[in-house]
C-alpha positions as CSV (number, residue, x, y, z in Angstrom):
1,X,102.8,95.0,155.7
2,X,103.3,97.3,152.5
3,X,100.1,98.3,150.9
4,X,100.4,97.6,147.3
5,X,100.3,101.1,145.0
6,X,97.3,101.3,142.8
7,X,97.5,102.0,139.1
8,X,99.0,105.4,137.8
9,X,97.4,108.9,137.5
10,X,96.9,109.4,133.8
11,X,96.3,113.5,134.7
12,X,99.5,114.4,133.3
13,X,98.9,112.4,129.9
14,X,95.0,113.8,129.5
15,X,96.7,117.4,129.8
16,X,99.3,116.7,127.5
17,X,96.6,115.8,125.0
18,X,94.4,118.2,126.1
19,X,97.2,120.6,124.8
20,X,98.3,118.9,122.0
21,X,94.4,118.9,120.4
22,X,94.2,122.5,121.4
23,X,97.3,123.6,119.5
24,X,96.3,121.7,116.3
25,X,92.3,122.1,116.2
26,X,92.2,121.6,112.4
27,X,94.0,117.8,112.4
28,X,91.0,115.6,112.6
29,X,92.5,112.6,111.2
30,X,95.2,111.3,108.6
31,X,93.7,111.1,105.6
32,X,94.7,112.9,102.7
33,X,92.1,114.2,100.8
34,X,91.6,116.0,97.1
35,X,88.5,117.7,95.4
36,X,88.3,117.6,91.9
37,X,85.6,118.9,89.4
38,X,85.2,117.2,86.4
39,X,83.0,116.0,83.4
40,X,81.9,112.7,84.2
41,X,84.0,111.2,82.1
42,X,87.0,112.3,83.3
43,X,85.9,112.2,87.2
44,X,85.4,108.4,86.5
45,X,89.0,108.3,85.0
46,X,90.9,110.5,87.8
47,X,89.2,108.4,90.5
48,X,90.4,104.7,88.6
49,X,93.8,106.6,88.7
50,X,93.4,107.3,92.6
51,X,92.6,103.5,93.2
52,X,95.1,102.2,90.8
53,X,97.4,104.5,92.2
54,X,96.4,103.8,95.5
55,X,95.1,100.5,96.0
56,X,91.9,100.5,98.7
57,X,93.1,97.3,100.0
58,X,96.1,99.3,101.6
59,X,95.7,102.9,101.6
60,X,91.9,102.7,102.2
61,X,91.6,104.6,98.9
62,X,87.9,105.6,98.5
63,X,85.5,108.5,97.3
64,X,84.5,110.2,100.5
65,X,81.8,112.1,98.7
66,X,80.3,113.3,95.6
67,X,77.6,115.7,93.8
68,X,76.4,116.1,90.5
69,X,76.5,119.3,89.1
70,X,74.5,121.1,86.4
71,X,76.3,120.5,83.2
72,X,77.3,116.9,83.8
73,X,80.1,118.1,86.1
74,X,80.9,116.1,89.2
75,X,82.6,117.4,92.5
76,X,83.9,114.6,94.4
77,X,86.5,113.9,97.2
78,X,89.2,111.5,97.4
79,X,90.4,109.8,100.2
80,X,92.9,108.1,101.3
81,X,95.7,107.2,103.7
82,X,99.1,108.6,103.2
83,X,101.1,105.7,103.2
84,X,100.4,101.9,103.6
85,X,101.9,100.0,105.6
């Protein structure tokens, strides 16, 4: 009786990606990502433009981080994905 062949080597594949993550070491993800500094006033407007631009529910639009500066400045990062579905 013929033994029945157990599931596939996935070596190949892990070196492939193995390769493929070495080659681009700065891709992390697939977000798309913007820093501004900006008065408060006009960080709140640029990031109202981002989500109505961009709305969370399908590009995942949100502020990945932010920090207030002396002067009433703001740095912040926007974040989103760079296309919905």
């Amino acid at each position: 009786m013929a033994k029945i062949p157990g599931p596939p080597s996935f070596d190949g594949l892990k070196r492939r990606m193995a390769k493929h993550r070495a080659e681009n070491p700065t891709r992390k993800d697939h977000f798309v990502r913007q820093t501004y500094c900006l008065g408060l006033i006009d960080a709140r407007a640029k990031a109202r433009e981002w989500f109505d631009e961009f709305p969370k529910a399908a590009y995942w639009t949100e502020v990945e981080s932010w920090r207030q500066l002396d002067g009433d400045r703001i740095e912040f990062t926007m974040r989103r994905l760079p296309s919905a579905d």
